[in-house]
C-alpha positions in Angstrom: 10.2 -35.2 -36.6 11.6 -35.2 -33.4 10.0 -32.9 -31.2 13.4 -31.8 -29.4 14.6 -30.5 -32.8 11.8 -27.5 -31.5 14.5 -26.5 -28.5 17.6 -26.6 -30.4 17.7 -23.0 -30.6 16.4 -22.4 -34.6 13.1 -22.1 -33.5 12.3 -18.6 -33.0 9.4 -16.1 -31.3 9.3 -14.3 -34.5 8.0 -17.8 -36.7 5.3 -18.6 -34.3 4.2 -14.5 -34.8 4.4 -14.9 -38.8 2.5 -18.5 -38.6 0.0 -17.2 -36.5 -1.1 -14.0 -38.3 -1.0 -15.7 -41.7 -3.4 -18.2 -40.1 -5.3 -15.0 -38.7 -5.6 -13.6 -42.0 -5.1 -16.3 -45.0 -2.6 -14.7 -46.9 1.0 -14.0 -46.8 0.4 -10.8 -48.7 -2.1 -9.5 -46.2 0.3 -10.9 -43.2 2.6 -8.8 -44.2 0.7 -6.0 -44.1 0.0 -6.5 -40.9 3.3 -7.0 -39.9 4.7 -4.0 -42.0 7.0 -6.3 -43.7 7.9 -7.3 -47.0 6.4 -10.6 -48.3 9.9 -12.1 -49.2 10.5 -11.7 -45.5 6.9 -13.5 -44.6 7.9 -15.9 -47.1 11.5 -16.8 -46.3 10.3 -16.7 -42.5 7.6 -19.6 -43.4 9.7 -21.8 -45.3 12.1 -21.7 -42.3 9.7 -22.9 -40.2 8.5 -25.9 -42.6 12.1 -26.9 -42.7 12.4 -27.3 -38.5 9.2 -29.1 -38.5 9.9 -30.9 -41.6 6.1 -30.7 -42.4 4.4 -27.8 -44.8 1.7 -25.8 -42.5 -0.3 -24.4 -45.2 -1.9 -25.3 -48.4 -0.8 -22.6 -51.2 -4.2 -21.6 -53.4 -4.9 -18.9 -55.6 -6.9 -17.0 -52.8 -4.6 -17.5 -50.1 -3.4 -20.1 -47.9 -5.4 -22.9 -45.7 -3.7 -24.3 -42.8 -2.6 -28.3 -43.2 -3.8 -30.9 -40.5 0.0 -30.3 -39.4 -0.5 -26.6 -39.4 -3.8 -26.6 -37.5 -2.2 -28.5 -34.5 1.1 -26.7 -34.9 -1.2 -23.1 -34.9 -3.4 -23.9 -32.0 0.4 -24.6 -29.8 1.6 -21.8 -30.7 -0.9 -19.4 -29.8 -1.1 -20.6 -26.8 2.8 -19.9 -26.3 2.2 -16.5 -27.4 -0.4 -16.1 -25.4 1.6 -17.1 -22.2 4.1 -15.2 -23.3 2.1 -11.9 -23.2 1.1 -12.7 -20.2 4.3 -12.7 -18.7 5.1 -9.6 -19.9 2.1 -8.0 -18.7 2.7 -9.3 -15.6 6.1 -7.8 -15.2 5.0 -4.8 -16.5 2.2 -4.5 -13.9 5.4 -5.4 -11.5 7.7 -2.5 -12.9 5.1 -0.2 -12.7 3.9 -1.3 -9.4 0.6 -2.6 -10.5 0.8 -5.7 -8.7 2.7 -6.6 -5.9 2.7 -6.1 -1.5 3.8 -3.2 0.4 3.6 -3.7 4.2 2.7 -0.8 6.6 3.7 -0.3 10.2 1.6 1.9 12.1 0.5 3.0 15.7 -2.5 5.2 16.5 -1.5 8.5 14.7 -2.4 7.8 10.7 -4.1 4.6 11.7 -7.4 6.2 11.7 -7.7 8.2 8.6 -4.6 9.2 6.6 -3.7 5.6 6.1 -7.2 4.1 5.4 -7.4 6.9 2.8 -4.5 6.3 1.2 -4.6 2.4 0.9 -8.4 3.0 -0.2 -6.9 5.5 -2.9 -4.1 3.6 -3.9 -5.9 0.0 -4.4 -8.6 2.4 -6.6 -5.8 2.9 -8.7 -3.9 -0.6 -8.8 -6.8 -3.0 -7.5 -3.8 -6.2 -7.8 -1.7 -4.4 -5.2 -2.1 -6.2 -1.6 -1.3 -4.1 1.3 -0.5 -5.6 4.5 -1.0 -3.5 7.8 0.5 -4.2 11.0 -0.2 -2.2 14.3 2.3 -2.8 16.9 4.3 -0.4 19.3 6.5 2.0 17.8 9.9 0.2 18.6 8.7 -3.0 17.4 7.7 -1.3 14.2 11.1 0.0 14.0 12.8 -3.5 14.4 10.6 -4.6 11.7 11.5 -1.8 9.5 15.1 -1.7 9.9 15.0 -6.0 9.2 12.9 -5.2 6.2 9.8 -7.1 7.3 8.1 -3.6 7.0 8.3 -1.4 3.7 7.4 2.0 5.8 5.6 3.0 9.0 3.1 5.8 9.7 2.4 7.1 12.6 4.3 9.9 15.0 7.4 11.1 14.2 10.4 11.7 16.6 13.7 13.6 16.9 15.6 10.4 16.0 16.7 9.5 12.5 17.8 6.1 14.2 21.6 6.4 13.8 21.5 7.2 10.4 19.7 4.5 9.4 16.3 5.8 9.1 14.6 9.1 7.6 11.4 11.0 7.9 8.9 12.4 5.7 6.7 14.9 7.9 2.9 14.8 6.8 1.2 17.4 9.5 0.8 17.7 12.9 -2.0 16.6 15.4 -3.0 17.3 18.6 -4.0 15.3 21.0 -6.5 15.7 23.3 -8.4 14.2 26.3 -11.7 12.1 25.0 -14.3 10.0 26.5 -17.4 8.4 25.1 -20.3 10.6 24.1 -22.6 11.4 27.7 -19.4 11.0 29.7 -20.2 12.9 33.2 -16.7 14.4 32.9 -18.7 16.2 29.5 -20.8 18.0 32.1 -18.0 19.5 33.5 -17.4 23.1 33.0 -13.9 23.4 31.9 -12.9 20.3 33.9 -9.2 20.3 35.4 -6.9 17.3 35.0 -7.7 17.0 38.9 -11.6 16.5 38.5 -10.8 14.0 35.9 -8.4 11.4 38.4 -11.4 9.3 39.7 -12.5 8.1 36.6 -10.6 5.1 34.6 -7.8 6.0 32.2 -6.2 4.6 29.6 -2.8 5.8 28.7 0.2 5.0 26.1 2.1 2.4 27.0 5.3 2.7 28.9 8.6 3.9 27.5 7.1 5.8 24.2 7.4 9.4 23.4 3.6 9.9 24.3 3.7 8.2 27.1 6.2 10.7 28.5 4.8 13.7 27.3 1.6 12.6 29.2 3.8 11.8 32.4 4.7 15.6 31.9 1.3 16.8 32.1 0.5 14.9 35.3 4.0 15.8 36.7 3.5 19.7 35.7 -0.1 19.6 37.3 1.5 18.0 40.6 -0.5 15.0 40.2 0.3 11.2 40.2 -0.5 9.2 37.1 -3.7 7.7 37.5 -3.9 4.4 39.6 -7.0 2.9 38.0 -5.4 2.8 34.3 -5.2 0.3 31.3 -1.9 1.1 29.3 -3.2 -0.1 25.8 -1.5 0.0 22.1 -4.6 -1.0 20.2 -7.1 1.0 18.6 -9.6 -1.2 18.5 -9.6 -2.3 22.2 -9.2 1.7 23.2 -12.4 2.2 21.1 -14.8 -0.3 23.1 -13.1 1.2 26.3 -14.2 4.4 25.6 -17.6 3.5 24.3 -19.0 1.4 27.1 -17.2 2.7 30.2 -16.4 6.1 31.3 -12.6 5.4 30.9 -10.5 8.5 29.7 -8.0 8.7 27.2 -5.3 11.0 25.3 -5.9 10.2 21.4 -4.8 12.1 18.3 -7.6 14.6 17.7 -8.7 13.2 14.0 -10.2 9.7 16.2 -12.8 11.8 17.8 -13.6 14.8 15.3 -14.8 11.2 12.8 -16.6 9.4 15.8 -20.0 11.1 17.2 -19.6 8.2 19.5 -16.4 10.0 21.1 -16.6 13.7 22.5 -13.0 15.8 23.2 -12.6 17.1 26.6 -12.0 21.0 27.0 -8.8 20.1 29.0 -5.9 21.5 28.0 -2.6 19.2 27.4 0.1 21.7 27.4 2.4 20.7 24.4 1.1 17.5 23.7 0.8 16.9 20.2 1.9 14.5 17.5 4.2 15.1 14.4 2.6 12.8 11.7 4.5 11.3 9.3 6.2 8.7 7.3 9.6 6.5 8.3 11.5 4.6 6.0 14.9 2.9 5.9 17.6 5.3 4.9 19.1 4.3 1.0 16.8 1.6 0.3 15.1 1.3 -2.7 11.5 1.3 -2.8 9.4 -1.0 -4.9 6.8 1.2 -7.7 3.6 0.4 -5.5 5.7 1.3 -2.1 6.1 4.9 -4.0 2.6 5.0 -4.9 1.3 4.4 -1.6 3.8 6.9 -0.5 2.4 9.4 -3.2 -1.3 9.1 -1.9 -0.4 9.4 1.7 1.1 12.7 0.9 -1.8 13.8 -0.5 -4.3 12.8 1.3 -1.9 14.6 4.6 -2.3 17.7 2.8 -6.1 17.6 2.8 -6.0 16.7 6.4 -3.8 19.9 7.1 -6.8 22.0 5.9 -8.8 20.1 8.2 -6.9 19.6 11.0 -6.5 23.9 11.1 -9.2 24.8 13.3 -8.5 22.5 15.7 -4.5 23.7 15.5 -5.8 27.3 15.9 -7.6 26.2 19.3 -4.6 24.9 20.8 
């Protein structure tokens, strides 16, 4: 037989299923039992087959059928096709239902210290095959990278802008922000210390040019006081952390940072309207893959739990 006669299109899925389970159970009668078919069907099916490999692939007896040396080779072959091939469509079935697959996540500070870590901890619970990449960068280069698709979403604080159109926003909760040091700070001996008894220490501060940023400039401006001339202006978490742990630097972080850190303490200063919309941003009219959606899904939720936790703090300003 020549092997390419396999490919010429007579071949079909449905002779490897009917060779297979009569091999599985020994019997064209019981094979099509299994396949809720007749037995003329199971029959007419298997002589087909014989005829495109031009070789009989089981030996008829009186208590069934026996595969042939031909039909042992041709069996093993073609369970491993059907085997591949139900691997396949398990595997675009895990992609369809967002089982598998990336999602990439732009954030910066607000989220990046609890709502998202909750969510991607939730969501690769529920579909351990989903990878989820997370980059932190500044706001406007998260935006760049959303609107060239390179991101799938951002978290983090929400503004006014809807980007000309070409972006829209899901609101999650909103979060203070407050001024925090490390645990011990002297500023913590303070009795309701001023932003003016607070200018000799080191600051950190948001980074130029960001909503935050100004709103801070606000503070200082209202308070008639200059920004602070011993500052770091710093986007990462991570370096902000060590900053505030072993040096009495002081910073303006969303409130959730602190309230999950004994390590950090809040300062009783007030910043007048200072506070951070929390949410989601996503290109405007562009479909979202299933485990994009289920990441969204599970960041919802796990914002509304931090709304019931985040209301003391709201109620104290």
């Amino acid at each position: 037989m020549d092997p390419e006669r396999l490919l010429d299109g007579r071949l079909k899925l449905r002779h490897l299923v009917l060779l297979t389970t009569i091999a599985e159970h020994g019997s064209v009668m019981r094979a099509a039992e299994h396949l809720r078919v007749t037995q003329p069907v199971v029959t007419r099916g298997l002589r087909e087959l014989e005829t495109i490999l031009g070789a009989e692939v089981f030996d008829r007896g009186p208590r069934g059928v026996t595969p042939t040396v031909c039909g042992e080779a041709f069996i093993e072959h073609a369970q491993v096709v059907l085997a591949h091939i139900r691997k396949a469509g398990q595997h675009v079935a895990e992609l369809t239902s967002g089982q598998v697959g990336t999602v990439t996540v732009g954030t910066h500070l607000a989220g990046a210290g609890l709502l998202l870590p909750q969510a991607i901890t939730r969501l690769k619970r529920e579909r351990p095959k989903v990878t989820v990449v997370v980059k932190e960068a500044p706001p406007d280069v998260l935006l760049a990278d959303l609107m060239a698709g390179q991101v799938d979403l951002t978290v983090g604080r929400l503004n006014a802008s809807d980007h000309g159109g070409r972006t829209r926003q899901i609101q999650l909760y909103s979060e203070p922000v407050k001024l925090v040091t490390r645990a011990g700070h002297p500023a913590q001996a303070l009795d309701a210390p001023r932003l003016a008894d607070l200018m000799h220490f080191p600051w950190s501060l948001p980074v130029a040019n960001t909503s935050l940023r100004r709103e801070v400039e606000r503070v200082f401006f209202e308070a008639e006081l200059p920004l602070p001339e011993d500052r770091v202006e710093c986007t990462s978490i991570l370096t902000l952390r060590t900053l505030l742990e072993e040096s009495d630097t002081v910073a303006t972080l969303p409130v959730l940072i602190p309230q999950r850190d004994d390590r950090l303490a809040v300062l009783p200063t007030p910043l007048p309207s200072v506070s951070r919309l929390v949410g989601v941003t996503l290109p405007h009219e562009r479909a979202h893959s299933p485990s994009t959606q289920a990441l969204l899904q599970h960041l919802r939720d796990v914002a509304a739990e931090i709304r019931v936790m985040l209301r003391p703090a709201a109620d104290d300003g």
